[in-house]
C-alpha positions in Angstrom: 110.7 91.7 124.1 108.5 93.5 121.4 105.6 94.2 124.3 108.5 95.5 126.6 109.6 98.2 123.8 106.2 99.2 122.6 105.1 100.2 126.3 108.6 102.1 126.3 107.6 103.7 123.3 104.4 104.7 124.7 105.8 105.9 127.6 108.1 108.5 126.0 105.3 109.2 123.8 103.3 109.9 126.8 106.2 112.3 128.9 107.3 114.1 125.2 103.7 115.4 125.4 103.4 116.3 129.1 107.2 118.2 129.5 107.2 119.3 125.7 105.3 122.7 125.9 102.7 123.0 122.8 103.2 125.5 119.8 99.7 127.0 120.9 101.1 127.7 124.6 104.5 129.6 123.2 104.7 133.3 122.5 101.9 135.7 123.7 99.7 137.3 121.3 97.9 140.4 120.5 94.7 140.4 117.9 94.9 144.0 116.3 91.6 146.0 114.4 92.6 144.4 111.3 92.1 140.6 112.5 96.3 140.5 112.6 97.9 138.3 115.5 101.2 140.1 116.5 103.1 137.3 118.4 105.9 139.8 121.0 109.4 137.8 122.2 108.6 137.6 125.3 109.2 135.7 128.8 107.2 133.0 127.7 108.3 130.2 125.9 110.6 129.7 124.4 111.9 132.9 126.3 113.3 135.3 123.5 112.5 137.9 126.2 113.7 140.7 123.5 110.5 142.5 122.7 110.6 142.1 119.2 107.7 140.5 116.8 108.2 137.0 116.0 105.7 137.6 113.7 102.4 139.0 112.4 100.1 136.7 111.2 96.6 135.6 110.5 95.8 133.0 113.9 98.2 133.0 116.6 99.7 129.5 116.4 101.8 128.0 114.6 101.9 127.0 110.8 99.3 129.8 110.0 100.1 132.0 107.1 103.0 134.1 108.4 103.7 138.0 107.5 107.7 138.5 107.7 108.1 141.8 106.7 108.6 142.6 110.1 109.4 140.0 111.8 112.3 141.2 114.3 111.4 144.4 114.0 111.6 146.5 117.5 115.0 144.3 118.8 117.3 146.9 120.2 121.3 146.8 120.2 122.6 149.0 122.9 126.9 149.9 122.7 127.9 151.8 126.0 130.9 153.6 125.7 132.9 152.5 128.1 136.7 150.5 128.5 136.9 148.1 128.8 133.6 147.5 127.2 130.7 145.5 129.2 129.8 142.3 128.0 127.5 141.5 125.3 128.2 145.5 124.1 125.9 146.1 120.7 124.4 142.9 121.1 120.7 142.1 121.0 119.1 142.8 124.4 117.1 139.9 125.9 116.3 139.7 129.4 113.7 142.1 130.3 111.6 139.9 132.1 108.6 141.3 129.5 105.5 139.9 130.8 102.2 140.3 128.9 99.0 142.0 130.4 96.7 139.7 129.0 95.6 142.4 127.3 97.7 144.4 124.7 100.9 145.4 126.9 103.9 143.9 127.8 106.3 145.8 130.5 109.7 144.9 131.9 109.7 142.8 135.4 113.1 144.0 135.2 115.5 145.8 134.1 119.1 144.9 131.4 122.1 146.2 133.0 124.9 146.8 130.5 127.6 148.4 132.2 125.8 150.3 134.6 122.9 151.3 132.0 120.2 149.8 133.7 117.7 149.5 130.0 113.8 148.3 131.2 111.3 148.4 128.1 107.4 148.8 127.2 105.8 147.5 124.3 102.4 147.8 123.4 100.3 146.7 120.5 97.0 148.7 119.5 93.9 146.8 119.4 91.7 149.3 118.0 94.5 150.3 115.0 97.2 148.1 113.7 100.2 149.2 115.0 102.5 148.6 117.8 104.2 151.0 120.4 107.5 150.6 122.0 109.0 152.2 125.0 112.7 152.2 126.2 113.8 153.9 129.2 
């Protein structure tokens, strides 16, 4: 009985690590002049998808030393005035579909609709400077 439960074991082990996404594979980064990793929410996991920074630090995984001064900073909250009101009015808007460049962009693959207010979003972090640029339209 003891074997039985230790390959059991072994074989959670074993799938935990294959469908459990890593730390280092969550969250896109961009390295800015200054050495700084700005991780963006975006489409990637876990899929925040908002466009604001997780957070500035010095390597771009987990467990390095964090900066949270701005952490969040660059969320949006959008209140249509409209009655009734749409769903989710003033909330945080997620959903953009922001993919990442690769580069130092990440652009909308679509756009938020909140009560007819179609909202699509830019974001761009400098790579020669240190500071990051976002678009709403």
């Amino acid at each position: 009985m003891n074997r039985y439960v230790g390959r059991v074991a072994v074989l959670a082990a074993v799938l935990f690590s294959v469908l459990v996404p890593s730390a280092a594979q969550a969250f896109n980064y961009v390295q800015d002049a200054n050495g700084a990793y700005w991780g963006i929410q975006d489409v990637a996991a876990p899929r925040v998808d908002t466009g604001s920074i997780r957070a500035t630090q010095a390597t771009p995984y987990n467990g390095a030393q964090v900066t949270t001064n701005i952490n969040g900073y660059g969320g949006i909250r959008v209140s249509v005035d409209e009655t009734p009101p749409p769903r989710l009015n003033g909330a945080l808007m997620r959903g953009f579909g922001l993919g990442f460049d690769g580069d130092e962009s990440f652009l909308s693959t679509q756009a938020v609709n909140l009560g007819g207010v179609h909202i699509a979003r830019s974001v761009k972090i400098e790579r020669t400077s240190d500071y990051g640029r976002w678009l709403d339209t």
